[in-house]
LOLOSE-670627 format. One record per residue (C-alpha): residue in three letters; x, y, z. Coordinates in steps of 0.5 Angstrom, whole numbers. Layout:
N
<'ala'; <X; Y; Z>>
...
END
This chain:
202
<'unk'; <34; 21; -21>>
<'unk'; <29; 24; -16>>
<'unk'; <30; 21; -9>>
<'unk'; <22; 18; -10>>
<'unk'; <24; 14; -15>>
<'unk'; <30; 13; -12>>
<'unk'; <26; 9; -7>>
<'unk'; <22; 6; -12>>
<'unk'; <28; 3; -15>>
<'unk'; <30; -1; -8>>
<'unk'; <23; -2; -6>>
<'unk'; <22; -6; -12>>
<'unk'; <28; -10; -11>>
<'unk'; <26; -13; -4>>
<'unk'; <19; -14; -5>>
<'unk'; <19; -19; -11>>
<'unk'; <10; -20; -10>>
<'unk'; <10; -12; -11>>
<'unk'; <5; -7; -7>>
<'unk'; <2; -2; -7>>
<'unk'; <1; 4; -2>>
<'unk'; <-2; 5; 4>>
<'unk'; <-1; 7; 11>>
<'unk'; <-2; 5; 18>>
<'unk'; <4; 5; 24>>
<'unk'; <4; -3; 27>>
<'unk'; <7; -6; 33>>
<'unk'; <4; -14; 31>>
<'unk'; <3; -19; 36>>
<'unk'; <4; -26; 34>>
<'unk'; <-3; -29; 34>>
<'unk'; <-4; -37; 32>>
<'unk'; <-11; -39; 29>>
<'unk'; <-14; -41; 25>>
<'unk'; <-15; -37; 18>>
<'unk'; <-22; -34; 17>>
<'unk'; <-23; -33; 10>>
<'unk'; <-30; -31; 11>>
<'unk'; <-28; -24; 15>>
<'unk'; <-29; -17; 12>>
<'unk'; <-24; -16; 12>>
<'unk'; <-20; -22; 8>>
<'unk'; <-26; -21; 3>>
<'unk'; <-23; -15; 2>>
<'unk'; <-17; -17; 1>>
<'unk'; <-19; -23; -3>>
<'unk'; <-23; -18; -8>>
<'unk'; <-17; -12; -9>>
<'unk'; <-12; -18; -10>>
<'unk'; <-17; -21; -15>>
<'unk'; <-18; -15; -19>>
<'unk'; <-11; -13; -19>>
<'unk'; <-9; -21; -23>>
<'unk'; <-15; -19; -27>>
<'unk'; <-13; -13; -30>>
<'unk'; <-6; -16; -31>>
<'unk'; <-9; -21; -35>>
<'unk'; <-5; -16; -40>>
<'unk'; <1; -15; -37>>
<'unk'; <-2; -7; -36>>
<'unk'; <-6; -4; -31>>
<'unk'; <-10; 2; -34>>
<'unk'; <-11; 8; -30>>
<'unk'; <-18; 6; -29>>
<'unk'; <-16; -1; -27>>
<'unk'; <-11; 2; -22>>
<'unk'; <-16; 7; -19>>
<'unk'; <-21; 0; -19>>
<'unk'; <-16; -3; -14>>
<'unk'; <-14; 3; -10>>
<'unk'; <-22; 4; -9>>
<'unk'; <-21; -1; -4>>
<'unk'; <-15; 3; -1>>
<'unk'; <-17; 9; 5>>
<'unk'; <-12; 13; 0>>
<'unk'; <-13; 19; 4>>
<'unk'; <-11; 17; 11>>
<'unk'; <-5; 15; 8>>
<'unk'; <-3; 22; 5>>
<'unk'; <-5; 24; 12>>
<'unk'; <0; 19; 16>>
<'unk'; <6; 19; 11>>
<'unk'; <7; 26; 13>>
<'unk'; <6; 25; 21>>
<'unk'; <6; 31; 25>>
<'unk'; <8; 35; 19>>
<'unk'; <1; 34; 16>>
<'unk'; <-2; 39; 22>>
<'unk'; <3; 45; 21>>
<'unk'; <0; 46; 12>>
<'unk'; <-6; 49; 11>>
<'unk'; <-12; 47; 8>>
<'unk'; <-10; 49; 2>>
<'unk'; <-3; 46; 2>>
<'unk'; <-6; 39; 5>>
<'unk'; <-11; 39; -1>>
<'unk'; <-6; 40; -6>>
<'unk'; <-2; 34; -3>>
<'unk'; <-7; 29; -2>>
<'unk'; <-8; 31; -10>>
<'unk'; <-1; 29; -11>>
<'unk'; <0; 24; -7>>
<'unk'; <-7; 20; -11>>
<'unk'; <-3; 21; -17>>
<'unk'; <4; 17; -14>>
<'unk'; <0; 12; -11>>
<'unk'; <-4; 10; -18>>
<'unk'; <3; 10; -21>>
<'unk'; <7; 7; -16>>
<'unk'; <2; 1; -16>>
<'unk'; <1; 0; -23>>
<'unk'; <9; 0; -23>>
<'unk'; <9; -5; -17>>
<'unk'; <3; -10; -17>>
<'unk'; <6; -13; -24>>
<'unk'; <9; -18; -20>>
<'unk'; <2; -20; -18>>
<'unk'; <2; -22; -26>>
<'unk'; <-2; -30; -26>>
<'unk'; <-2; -30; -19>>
<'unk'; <-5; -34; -14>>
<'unk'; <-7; -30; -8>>
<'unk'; <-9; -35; -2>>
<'unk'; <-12; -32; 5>>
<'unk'; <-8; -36; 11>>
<'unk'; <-10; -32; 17>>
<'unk'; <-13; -26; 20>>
<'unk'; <-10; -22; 26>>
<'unk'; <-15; -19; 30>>
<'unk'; <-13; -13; 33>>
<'unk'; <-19; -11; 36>>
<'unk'; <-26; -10; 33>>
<'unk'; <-25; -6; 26>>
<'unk'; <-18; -7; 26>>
<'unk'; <-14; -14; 23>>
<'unk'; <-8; -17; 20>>
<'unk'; <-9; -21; 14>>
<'unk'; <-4; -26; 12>>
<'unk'; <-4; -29; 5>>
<'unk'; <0; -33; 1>>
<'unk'; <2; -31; -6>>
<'unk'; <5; -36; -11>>
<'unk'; <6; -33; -18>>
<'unk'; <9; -36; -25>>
<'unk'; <16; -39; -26>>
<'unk'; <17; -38; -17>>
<'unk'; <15; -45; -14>>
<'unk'; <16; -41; -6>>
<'unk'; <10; -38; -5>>
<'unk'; <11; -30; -2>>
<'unk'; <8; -29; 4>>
<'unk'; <5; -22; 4>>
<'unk'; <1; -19; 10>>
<'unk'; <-5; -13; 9>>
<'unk'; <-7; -8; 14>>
<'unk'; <-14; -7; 14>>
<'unk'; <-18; -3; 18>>
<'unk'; <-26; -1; 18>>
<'unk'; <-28; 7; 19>>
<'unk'; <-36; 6; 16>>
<'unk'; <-34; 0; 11>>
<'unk'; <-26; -4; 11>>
<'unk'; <-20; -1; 8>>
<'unk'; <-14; -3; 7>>
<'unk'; <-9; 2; 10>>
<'unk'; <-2; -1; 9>>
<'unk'; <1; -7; 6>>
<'unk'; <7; -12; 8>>
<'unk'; <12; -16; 4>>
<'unk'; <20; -19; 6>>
<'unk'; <18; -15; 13>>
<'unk'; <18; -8; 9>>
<'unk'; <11; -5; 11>>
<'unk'; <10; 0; 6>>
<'unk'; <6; 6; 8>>
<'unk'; <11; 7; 14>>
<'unk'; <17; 6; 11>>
<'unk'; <15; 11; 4>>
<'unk'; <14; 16; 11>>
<'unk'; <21; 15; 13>>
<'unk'; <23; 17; 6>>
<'unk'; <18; 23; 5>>
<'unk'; <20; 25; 13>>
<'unk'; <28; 26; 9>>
<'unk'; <25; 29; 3>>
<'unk'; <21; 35; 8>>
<'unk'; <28; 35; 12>>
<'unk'; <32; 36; 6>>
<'unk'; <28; 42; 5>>
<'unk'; <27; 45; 11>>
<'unk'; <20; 43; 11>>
<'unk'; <18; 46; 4>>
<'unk'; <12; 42; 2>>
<'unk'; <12; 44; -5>>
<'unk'; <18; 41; -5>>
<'unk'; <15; 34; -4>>
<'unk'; <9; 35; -8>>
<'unk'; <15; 37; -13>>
<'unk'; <19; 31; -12>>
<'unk'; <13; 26; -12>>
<'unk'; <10; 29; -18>>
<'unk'; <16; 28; -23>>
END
């Protein structure tokens, strides 16, 4: 077993709700208000989680169903920030071959982890501004057959529209904790990003 599947295992073990990849470093500050559902950003996040229960109305989602969803996500500035500082060091051509493999990853780990949004109710309950094109979104998710809803928190960030850059469920954030597991995968093999396209490719 590869040690991105490996991580896909244990992800998907703690994160009942499911969810997709992403990116952004965080260091929230409790802010009580409010939630303001007519924000930019909690639309965005109330139309992606809309899509997603739409197209699971199959129990599927199709790659153009995933890519749908994802178009919502700043799907490269994720590539960029899951490899932190190594991301300077590669060549143009290296970090074009990377971002190609990481869209592909992200369109698989997504239709893999959003199942768990099957029938789901997705309601906003809070939105953290963390400064003019920047913002927490809080939601609540309440799925068939779980009477406790699961509370989910979306990173959203504005760099001409909004984009969802990083994803919370049971106190794990996504994007940073899939950078850890690249960052071991790169330290594995001193450095080689083939290696990594390799194993996030397989």
């Amino acid at each position: 077993m590869t040690q991105a599947k490996g991580f896909t295992q244990k992800l998907r073990a703690r994160m009942a709700a499911g969810a997709f990849i992403a990116t952004g470093a965080l260091a929230l500050a409790p802010l009580a208000q409010a939630a303001n559902e007519d924000h930019d950003a909690a639309l965005l996040v109330t139309d992606t989680a809309s899509q997603a229960v739409t197209a699971l109305d199959d129990q599927i989602i199709s790659d153009d169903e995933a890519d749908r969803v994802l178009s919502n996500v700043d799907i490269d500035a994720v590539a960029k920030f899951t490899l932190g500082n190594k991301w300077a060091d590669l060549s143009a051509d290296e970090q074009s071959r990377y971002v190609d493999a990481f869209k592909v990853f992200a369109r698989n780990q997504m239709k893999e982890h959003l199942s768990g949004l099957s029938g789901a109710d997705v309601t906003v309950t809070d939105v953290v501004p963390r400064g003019d094109k920047d913002a927490i979104v809080v939601t609540q998710v309440r799925t068939a057959g779980n009477d406790l809803p699961q509370e989910m928190s979306w990173r959203v960030v504005a760099n001409g529209s909004w984009h969802i850059v990083d994803i919370q469920a049971q106190d794990i954030w996504f994007a940073i904790e899939q950078r850890a597991q690249f960052g071991a995968i790169l330290d594995r093999n001193n450095g080689d990003i083939d290696a990594l396209i390799n194993e996030i490719s397989s």
